[in-house]
DSSP file (Angstrom, degrees, kcal/mol; ACC not computed):
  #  RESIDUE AA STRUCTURE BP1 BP2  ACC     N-H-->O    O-->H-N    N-H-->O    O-->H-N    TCO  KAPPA ALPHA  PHI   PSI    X-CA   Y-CA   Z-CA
    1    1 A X              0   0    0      0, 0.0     2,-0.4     0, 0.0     9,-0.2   0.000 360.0 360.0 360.0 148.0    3.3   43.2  -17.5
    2    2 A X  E     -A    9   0A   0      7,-2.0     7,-2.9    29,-0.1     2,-0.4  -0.833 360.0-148.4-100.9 144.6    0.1   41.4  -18.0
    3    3 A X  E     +A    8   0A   0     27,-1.1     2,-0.3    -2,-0.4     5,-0.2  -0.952  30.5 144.9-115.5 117.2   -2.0   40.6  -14.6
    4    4 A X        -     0   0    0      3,-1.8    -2,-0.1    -2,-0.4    25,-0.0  -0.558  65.4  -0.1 176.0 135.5   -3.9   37.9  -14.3
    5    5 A X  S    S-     0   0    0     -2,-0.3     3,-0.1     1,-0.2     0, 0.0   0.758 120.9 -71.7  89.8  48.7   -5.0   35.2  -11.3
    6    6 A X  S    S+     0   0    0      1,-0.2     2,-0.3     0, 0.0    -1,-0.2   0.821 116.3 123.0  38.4  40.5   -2.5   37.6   -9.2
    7    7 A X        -     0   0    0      2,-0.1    -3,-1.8     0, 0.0     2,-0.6  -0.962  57.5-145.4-109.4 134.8    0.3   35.7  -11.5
    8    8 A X  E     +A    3   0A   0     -2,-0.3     2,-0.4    -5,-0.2    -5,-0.2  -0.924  24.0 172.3-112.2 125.7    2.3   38.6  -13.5
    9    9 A X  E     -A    2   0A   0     -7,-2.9    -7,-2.0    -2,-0.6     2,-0.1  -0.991  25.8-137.5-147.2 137.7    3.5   37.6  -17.1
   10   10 A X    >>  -     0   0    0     -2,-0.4     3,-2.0    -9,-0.2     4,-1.4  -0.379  26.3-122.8 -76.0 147.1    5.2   40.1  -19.9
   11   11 A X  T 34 S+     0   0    0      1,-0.3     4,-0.4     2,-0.1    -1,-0.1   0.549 111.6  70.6 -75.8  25.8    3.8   39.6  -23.5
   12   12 A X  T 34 S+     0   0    0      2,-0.2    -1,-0.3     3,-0.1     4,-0.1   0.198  90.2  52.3 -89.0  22.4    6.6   39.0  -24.6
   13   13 A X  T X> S+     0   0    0     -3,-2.0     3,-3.0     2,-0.1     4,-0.8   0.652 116.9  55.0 -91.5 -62.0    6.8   35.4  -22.6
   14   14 A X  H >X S+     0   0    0     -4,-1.4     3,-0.8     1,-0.3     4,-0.7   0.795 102.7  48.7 -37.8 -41.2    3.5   35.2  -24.6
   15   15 A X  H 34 S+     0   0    0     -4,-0.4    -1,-0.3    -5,-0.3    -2,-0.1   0.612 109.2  53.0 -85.7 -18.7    4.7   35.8  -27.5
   16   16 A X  H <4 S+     0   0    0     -3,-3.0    -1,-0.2    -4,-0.1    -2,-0.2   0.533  86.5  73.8 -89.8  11.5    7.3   33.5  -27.2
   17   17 A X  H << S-     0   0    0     -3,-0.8    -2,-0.2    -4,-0.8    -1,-0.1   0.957 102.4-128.8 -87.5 -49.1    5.4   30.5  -26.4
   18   18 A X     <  +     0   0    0     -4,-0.7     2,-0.8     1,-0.3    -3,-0.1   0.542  64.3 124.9 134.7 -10.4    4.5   30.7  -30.0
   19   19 A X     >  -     0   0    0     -5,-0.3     4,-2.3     1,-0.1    -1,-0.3  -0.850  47.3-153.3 -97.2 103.4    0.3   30.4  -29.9
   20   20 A X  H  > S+     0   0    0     -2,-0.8     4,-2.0     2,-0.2    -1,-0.1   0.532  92.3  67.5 -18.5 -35.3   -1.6   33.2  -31.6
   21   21 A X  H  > S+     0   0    0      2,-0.2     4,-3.9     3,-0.1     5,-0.3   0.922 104.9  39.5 -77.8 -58.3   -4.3   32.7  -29.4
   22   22 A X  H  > S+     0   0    0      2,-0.2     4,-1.7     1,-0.1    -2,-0.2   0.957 107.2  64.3 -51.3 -42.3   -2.4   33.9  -26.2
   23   23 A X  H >X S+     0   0    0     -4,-2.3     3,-3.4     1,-0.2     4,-1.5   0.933 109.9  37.4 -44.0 -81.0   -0.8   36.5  -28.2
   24   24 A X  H 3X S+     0   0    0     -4,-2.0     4,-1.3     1,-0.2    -1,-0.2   0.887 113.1  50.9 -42.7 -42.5   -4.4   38.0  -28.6
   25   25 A X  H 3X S+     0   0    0     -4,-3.9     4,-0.5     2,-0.2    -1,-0.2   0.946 111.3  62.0 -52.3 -32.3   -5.7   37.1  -24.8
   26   26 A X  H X< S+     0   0    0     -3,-3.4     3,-1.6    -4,-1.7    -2,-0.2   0.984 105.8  45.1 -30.8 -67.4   -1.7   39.2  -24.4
   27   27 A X  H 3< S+     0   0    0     -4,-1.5    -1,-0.2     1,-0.3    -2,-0.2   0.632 109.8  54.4 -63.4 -13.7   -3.4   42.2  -26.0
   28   28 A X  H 3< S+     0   0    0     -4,-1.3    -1,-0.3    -5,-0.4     2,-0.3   0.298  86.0  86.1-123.4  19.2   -6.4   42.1  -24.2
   29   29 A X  S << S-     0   0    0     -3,-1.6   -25,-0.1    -4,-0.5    13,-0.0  -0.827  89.7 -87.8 -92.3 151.7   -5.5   42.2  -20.6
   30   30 A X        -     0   0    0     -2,-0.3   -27,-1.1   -27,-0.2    -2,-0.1  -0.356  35.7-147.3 -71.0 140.6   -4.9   45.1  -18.7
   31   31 A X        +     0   0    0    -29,-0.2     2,-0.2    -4,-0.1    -1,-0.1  -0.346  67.1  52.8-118.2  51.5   -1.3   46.1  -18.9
   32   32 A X        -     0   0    0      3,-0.3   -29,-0.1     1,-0.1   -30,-0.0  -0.880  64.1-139.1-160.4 139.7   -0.2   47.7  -15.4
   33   33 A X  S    S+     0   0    0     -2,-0.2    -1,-0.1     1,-0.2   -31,-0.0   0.734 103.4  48.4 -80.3   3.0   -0.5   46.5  -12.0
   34   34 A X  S    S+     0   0    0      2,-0.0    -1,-0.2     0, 0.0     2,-0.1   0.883 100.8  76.0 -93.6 -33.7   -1.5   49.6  -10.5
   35   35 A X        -     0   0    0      0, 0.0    -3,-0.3     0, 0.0     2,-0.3  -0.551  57.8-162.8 -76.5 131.9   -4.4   50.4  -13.1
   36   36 A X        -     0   0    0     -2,-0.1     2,-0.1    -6,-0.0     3,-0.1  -0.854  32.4-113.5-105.4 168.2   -7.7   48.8  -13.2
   37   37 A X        -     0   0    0     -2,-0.3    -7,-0.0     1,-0.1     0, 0.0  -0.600  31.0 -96.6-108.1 155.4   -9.3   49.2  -16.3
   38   38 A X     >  -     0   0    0     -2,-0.1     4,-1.6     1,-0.1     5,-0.2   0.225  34.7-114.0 -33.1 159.3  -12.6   51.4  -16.7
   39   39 A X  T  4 S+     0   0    0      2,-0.2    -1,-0.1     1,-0.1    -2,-0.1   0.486 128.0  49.9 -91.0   4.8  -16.0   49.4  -16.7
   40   40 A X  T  > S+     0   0    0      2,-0.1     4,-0.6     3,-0.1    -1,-0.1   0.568 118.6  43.8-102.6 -18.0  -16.7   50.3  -20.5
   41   41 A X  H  > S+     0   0    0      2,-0.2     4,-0.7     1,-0.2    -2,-0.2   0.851 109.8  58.0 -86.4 -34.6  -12.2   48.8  -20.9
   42   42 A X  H  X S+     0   0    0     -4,-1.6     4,-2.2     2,-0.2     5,-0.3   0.834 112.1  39.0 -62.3 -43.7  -13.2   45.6  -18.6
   43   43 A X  H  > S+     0   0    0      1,-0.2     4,-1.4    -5,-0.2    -2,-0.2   0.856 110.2  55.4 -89.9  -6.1  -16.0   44.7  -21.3
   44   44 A X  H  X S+     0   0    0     -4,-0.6     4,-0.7     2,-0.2    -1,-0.2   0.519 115.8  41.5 -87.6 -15.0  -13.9   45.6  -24.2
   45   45 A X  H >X S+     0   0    0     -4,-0.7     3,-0.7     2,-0.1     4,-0.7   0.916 114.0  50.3 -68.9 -61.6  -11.2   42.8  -22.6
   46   46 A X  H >X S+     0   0    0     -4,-2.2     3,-4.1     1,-0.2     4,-0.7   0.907 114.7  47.9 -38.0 -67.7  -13.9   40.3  -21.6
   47   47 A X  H >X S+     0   0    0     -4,-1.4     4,-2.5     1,-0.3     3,-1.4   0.766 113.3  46.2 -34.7 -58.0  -15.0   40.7  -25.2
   48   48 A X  H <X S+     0   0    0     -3,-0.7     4,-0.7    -4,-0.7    -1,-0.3   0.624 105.3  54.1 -46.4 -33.7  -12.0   40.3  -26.4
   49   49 A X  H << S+     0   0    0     -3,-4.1    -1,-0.2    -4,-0.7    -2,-0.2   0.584  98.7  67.0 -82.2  -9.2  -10.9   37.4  -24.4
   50   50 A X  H <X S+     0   0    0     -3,-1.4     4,-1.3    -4,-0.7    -2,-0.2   0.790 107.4  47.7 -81.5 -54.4  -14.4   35.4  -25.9
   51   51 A X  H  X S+     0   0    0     -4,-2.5     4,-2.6    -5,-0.3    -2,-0.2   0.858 108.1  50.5 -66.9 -28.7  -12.5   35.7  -29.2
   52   52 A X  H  X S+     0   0    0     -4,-0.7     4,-1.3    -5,-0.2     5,-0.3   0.796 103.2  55.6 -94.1 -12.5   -9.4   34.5  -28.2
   53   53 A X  H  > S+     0   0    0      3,-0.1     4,-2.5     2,-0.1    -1,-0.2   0.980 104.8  55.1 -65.5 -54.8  -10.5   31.5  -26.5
   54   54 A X  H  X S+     0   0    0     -4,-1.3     4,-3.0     2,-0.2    -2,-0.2   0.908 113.2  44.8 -16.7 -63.5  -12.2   30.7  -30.0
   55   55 A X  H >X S+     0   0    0     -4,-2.6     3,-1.0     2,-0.2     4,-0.9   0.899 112.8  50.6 -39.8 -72.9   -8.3   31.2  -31.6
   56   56 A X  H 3X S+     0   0    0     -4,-1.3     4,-3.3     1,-0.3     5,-0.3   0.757 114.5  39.8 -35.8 -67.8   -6.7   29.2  -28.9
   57   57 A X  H >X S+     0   0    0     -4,-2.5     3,-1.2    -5,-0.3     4,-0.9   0.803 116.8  52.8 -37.2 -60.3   -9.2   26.0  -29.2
   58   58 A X  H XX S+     0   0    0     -4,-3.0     3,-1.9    -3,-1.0     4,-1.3   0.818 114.7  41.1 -51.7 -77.1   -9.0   26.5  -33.2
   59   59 A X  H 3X S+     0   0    0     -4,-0.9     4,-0.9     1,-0.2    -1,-0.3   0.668 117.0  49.4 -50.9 -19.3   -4.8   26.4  -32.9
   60   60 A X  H <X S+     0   0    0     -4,-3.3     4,-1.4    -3,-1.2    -1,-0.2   0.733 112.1  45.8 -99.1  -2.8   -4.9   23.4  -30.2
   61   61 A X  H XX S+     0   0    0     -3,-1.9     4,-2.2    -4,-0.9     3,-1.2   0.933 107.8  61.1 -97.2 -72.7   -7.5   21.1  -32.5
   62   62 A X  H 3< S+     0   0    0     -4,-1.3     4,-0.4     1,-0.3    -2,-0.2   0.840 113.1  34.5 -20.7 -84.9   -5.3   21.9  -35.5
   63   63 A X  H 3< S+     0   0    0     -4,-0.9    -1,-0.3     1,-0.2    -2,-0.2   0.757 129.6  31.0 -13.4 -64.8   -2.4   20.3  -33.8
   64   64 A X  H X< S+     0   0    0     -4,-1.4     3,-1.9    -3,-1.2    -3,-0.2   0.659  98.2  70.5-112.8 -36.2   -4.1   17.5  -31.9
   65   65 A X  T 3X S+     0   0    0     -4,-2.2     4,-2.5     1,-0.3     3,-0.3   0.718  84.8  71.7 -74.0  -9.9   -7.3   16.2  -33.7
   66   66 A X  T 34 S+     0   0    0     -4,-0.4    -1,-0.3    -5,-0.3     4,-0.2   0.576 107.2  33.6 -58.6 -32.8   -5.6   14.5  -36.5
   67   67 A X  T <4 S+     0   0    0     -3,-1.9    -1,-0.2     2,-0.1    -2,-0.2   0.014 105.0  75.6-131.2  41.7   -4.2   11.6  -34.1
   68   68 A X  T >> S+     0   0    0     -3,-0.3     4,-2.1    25,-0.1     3,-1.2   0.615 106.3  33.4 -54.9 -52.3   -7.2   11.8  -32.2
   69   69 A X  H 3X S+     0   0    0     -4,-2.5     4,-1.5     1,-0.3    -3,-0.2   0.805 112.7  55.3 -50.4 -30.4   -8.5   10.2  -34.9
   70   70 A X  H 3> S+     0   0    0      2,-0.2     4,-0.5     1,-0.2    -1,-0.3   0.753 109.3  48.3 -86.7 -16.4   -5.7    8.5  -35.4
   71   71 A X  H <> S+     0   0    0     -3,-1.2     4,-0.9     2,-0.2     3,-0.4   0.766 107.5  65.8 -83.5 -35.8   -5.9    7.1  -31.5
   72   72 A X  H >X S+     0   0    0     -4,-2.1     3,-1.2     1,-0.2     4,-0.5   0.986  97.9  48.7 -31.3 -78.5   -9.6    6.4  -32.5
   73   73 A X  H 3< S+     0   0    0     -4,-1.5    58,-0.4     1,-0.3    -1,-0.2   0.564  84.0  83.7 -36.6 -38.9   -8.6    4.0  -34.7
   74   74 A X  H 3< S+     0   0    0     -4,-0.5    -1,-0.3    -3,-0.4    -2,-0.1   0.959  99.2  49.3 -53.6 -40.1   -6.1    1.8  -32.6
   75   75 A X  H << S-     0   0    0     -3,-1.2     2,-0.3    -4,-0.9    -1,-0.2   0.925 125.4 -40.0 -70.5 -35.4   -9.2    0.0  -31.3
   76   76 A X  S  < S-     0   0    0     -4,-0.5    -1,-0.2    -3,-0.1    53,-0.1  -0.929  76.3 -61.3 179.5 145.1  -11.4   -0.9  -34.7
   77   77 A X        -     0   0    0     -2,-0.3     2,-0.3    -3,-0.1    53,-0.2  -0.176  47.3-151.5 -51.5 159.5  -12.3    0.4  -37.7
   78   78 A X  E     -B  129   0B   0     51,-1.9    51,-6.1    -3,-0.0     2,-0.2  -0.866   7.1-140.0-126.8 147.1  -14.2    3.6  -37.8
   79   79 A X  E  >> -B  128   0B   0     49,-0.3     4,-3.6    -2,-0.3     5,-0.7  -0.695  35.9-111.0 -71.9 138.6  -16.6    4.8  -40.4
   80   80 A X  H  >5S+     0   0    0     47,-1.1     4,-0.6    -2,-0.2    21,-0.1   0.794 113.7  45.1 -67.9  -0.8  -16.3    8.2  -41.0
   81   81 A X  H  >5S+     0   0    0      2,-0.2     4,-0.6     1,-0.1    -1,-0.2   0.845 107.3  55.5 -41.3 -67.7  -19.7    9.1  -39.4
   82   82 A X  H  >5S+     0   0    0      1,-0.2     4,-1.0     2,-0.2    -2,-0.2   0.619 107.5  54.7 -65.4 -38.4  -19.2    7.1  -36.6
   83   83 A X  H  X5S+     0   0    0     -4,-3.6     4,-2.9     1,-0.2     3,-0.5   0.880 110.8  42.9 -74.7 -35.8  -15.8    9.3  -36.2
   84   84 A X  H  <<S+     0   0    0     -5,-0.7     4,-0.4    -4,-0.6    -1,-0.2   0.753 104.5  57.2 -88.4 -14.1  -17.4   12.6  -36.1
   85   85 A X  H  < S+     0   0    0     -4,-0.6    -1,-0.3     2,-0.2    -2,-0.2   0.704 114.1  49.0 -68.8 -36.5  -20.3   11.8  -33.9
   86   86 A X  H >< S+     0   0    0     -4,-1.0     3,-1.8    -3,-0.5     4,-0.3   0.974 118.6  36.6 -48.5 -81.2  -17.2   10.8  -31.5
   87   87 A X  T 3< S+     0   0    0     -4,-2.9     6,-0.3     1,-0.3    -2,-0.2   0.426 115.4  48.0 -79.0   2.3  -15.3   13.8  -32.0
   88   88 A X  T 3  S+     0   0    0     -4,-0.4    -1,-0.3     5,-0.1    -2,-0.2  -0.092  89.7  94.6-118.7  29.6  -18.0   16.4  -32.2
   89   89 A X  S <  S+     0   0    0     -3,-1.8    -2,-0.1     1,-0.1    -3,-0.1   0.418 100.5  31.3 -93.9 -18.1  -20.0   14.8  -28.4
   90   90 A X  S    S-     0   0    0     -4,-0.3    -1,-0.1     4,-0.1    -2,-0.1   0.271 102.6-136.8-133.0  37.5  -18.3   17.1  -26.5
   91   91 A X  S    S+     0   0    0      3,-0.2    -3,-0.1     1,-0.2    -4,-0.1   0.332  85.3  90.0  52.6   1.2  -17.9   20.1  -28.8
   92   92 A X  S    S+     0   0    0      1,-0.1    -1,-0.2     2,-0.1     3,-0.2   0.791  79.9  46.2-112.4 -15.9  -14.5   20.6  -27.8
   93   93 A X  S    S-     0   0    0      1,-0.3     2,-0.2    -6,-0.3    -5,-0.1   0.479 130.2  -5.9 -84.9   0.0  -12.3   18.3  -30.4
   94   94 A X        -     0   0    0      1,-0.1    -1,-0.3   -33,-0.0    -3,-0.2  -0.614  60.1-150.7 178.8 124.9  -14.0   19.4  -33.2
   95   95 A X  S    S+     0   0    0     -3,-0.2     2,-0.3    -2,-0.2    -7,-0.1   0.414  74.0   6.3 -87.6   1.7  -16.8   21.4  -33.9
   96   96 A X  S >  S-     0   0    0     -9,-0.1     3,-0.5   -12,-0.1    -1,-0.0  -0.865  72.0-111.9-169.6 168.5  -18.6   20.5  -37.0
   97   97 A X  G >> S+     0   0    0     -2,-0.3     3,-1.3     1,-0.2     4,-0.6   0.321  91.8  99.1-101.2 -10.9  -18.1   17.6  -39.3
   98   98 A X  G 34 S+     0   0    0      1,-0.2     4,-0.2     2,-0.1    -1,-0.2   0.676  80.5  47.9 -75.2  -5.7  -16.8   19.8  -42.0
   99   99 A X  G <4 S+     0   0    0     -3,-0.5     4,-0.3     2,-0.1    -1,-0.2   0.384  94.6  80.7-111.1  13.9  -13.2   19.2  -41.4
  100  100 A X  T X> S+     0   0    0     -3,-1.3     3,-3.5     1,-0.2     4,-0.5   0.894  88.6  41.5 -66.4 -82.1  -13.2   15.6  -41.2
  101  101 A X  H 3X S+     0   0    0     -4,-0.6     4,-0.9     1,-0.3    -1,-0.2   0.219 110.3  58.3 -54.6   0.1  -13.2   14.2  -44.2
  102  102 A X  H 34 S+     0   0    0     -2,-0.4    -1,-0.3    -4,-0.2     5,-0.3   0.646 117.4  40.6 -45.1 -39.7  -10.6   16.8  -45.5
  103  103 A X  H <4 S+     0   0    0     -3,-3.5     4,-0.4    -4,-0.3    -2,-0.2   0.641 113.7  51.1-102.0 -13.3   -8.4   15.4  -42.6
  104  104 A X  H  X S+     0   0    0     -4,-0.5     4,-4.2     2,-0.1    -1,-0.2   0.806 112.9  47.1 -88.3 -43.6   -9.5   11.6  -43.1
  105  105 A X  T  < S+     0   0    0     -4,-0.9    -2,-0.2     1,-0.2     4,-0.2   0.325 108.5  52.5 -93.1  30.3   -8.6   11.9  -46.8
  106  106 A X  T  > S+     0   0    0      2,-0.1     4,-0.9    -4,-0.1     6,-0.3   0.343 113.1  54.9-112.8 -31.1   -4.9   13.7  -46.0
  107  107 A X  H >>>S+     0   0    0     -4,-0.4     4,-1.9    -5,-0.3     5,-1.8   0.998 106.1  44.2 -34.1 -77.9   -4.6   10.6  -43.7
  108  108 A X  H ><5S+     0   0    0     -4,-4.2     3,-1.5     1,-0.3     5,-0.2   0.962 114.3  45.1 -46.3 -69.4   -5.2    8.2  -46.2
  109  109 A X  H 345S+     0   0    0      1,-0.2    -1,-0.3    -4,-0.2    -2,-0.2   0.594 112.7  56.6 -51.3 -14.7   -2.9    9.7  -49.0
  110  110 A X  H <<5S-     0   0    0     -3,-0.9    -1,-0.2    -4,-0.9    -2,-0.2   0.804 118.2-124.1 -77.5 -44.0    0.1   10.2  -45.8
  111  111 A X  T <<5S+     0   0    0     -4,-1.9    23,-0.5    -3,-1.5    24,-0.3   0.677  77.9 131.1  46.1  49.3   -0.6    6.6  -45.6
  112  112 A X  S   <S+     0   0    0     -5,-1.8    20,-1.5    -6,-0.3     2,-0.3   0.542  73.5  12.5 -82.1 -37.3   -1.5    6.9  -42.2
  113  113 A X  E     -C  131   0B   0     -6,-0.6    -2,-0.4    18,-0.3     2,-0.3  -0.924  64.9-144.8-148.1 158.9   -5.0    4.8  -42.6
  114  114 A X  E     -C  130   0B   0     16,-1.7    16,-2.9    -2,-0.3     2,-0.2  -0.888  12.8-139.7-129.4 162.9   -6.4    2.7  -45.3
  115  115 A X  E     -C  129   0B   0     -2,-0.3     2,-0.2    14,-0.2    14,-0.2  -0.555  15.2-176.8-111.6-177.2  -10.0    2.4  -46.2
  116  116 A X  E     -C  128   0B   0     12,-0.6    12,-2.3    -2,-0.2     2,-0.1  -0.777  32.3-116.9-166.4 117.1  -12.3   -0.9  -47.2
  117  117 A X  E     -C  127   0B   0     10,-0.3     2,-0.3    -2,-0.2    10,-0.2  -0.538  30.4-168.1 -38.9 134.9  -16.1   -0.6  -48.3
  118  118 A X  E     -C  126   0B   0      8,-0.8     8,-2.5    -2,-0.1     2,-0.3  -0.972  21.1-118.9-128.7 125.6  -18.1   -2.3  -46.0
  119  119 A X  E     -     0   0B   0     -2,-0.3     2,-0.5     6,-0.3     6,-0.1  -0.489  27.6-142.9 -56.4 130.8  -21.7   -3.0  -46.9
  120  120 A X  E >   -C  123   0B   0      3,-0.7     3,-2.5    -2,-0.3    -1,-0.1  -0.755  17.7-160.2-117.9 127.1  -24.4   -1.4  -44.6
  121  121 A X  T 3  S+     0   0    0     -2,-0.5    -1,-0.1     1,-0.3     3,-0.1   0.857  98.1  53.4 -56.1 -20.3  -27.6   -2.8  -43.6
  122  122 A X  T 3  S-     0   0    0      2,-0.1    -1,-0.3     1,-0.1     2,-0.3  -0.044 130.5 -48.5-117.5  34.2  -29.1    0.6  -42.6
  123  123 A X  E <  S+ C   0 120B   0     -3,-2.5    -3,-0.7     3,-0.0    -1,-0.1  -0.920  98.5   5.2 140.7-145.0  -28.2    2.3  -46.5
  124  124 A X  E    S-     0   0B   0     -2,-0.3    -4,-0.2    -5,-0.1    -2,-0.1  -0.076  88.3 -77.1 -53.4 161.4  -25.1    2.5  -48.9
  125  125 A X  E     -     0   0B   0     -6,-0.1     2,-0.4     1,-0.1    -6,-0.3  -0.185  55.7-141.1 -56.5 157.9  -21.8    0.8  -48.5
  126  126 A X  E     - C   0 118B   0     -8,-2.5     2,-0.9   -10,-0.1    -8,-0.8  -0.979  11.1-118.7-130.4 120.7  -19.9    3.0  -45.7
  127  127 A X  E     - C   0 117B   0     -2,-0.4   -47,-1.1   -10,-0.2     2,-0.3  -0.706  29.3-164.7 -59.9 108.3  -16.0    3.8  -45.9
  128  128 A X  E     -BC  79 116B   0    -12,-2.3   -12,-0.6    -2,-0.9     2,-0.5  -0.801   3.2-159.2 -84.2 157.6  -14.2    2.5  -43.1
  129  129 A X  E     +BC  78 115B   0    -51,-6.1   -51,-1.9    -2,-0.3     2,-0.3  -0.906   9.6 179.2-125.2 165.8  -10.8    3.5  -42.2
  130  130 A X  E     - C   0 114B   0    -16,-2.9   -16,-1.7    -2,-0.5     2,-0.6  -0.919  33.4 -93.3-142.4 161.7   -8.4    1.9  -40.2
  131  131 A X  E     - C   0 113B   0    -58,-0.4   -18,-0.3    -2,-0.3   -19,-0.1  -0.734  28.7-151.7-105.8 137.4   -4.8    2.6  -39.1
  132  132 A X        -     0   0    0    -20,-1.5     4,-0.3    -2,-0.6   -20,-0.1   0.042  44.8 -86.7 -73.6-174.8   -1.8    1.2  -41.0
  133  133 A X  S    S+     0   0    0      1,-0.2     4,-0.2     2,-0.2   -21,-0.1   0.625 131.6  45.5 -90.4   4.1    1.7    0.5  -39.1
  134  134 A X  S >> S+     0   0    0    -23,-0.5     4,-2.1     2,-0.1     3,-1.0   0.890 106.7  57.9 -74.7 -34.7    2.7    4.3  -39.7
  135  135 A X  H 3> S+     0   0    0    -24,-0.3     4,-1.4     1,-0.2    -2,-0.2   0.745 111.7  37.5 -21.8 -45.8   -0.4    5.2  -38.7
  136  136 A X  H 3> S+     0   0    0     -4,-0.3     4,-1.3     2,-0.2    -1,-0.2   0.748 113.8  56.8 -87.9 -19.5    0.1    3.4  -35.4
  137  137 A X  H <> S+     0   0    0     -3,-1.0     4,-1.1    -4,-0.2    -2,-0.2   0.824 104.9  53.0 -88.5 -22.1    3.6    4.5  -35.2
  138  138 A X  H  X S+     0   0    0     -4,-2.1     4,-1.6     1,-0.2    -2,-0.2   0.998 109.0  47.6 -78.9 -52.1    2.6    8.2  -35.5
  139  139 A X  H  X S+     0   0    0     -4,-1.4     4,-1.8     2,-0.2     3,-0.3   0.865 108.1  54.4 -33.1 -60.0    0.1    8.1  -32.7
  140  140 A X  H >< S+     0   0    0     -4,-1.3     3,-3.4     1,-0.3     5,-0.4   0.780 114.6  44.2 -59.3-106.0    2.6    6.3  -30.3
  141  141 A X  H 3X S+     0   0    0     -4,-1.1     4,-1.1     1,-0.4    -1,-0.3   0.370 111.8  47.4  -4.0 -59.3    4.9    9.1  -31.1
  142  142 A X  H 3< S+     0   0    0     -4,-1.6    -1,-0.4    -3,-0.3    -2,-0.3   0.866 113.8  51.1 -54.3 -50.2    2.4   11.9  -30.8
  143  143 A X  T XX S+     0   0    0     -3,-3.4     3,-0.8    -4,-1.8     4,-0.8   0.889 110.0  53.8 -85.2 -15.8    1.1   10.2  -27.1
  144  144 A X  T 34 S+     0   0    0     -4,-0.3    -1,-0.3     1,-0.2    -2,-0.2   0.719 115.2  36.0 -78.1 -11.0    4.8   10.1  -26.0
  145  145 A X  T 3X S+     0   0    0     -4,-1.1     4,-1.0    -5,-0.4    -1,-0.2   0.450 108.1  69.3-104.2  11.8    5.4   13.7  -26.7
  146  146 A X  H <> S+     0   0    0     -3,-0.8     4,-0.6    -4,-0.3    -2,-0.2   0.802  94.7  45.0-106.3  -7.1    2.1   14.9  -25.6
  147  147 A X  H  < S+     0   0    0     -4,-0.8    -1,-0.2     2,-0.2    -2,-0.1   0.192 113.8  46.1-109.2  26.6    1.9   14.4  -22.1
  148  148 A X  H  > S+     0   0    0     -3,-0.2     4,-3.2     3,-0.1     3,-0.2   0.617 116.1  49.9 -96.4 -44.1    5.3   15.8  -21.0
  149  149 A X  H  X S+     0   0    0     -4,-1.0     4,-1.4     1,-0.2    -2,-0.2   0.780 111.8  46.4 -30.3 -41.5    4.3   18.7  -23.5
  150  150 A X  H  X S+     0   0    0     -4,-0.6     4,-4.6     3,-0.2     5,-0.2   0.790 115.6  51.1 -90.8 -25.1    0.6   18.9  -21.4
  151  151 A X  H  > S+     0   0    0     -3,-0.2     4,-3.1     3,-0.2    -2,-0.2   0.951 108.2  44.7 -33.6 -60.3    3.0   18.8  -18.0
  152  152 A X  H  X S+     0   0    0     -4,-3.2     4,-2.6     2,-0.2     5,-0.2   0.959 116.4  55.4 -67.6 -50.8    5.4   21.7  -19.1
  153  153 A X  H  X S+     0   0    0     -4,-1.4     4,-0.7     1,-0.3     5,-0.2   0.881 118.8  28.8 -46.9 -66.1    1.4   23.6  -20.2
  154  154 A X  H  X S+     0   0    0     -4,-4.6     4,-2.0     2,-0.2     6,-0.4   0.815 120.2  54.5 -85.9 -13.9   -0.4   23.3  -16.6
  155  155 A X  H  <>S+     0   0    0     -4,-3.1     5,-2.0    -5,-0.2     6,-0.5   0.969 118.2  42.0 -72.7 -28.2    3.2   23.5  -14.6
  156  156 A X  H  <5S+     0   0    0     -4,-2.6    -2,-0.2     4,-0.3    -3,-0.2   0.754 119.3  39.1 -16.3 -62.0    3.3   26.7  -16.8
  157  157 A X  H  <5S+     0   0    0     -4,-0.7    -1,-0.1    -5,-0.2    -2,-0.1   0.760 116.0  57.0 -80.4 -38.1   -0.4   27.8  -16.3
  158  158 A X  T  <5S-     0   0    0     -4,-2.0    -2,-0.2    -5,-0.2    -1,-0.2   0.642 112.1-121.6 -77.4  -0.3    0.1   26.7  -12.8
  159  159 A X  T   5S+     0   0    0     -4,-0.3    -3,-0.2    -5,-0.1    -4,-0.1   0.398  79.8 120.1  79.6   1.5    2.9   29.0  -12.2
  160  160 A X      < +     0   0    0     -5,-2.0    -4,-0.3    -6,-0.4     2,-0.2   0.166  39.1 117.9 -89.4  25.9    5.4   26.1  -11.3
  161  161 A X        -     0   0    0     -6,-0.5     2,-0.4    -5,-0.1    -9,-0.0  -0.510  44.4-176.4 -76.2 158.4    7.9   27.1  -14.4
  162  162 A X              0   0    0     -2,-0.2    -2,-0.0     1,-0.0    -3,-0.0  -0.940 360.0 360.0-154.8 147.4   11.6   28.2  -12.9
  163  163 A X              0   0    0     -2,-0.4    -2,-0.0     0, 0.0    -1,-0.0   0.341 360.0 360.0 -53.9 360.0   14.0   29.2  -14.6
C-alpha cells in the first residue's frame, strides 16, 4: 500500500488511473504502513517526487493546453506572441514558448483556427489566429467534459471516491 496524507492507496489504483506521472510518485513513496523510511530513503523519495511532479505537469499540459488556446481565442484574435506571454505568466500552462507554434500550426491544419496577416505598427506584419466553428465546437466539448473530469480528480484526491 502506498501512505500518504494518512490516506492509503495500492499502486495498482495508480496504475490504473492511467498517468505516468503518478505511476512514478507510486514508486517513490514508502510502501508499508508500519515502516518509515531511513533519512538517507526519505531524501531519495522527496527527490524523486520533484521529478514526478515535473511528469505529471508535462502529461496534464499535453492534454489541456491545446484548447486553452483554443478558449483563448473565443474572445478575439490572438497573435501568437501575445498567446504565449498569456500562457507562459504563470509558468504553469506552458513553460517556454517553444511548443506553441508547433501546437498553433497543428491547429490550423486540424482546421481548428485560421490565420490573417495583420500589419503592425511596432515591426513586421504579425499572424493572427482566430477560432473557426470547429474550433469553437471543440472547446465547448473539451469545457463540458473537463469539469466533471476535474470533480471525479479532487473527489479522488480528496478521498471522497466510493465504490
Amino acid at each position: 500500500m502506498v501512505k500518504q496524507c494518512k490516506q492509503s492507496v495500492s499502486r495498482d489504483q495508480l496504475r490504473h488511473v492511467g498517468v505516468p506521472g503518478l505511476q512514478t510518485l507510486a514508486r517513490g513513496i514508502a510502501l508499508s504502513d508500519e515502516t518509515t523510511p531511513s533519512p538517507a530513503r526519505q531524501s531519495a523519495i522527496l527527490s524523486r517526487m520533484v521529478s514526478a511532479d515535473g511528469a505529471i505537469l508535462s502529461n496534464l499540459r499535453r492534454g489541456a493546453l491545446e484548447h486553452c488556446v483554443l478558449a483563448m481565442l473565443r474572445r478575439e484574435p490572438l497573435y501568437g506572441l501575445d498567446i504565449a506571454r498569456r500562457l507562459t505568466a504563470d509558468g504553469v500552462l506552458m513553460a517556454s514558448e517553444g511548443t506553441l507554434y508547433p501546437l498553433l500550426a497543428r491547429l490550423r491544419r486540424a482546421g481548428l483556427v485560421q490565420t490573417t496577416w495583420q500589419e503592425s505598427v511596432e515591426g513586421p506584419p504579425r499572424r493572427y489566429y482566430s477560432l473557426t466553428r470547429d474550433g469553437a465546437a471543440s472547446v465547448s466539448a473539451f469545457a463540458s467534459t473537463w469539469k466533471p473530469f476535474r470533480d471525479a480528480v479532487d473527489a479522488a484526491l480528496e478521498g471522497d471516491v466510493t465504490p
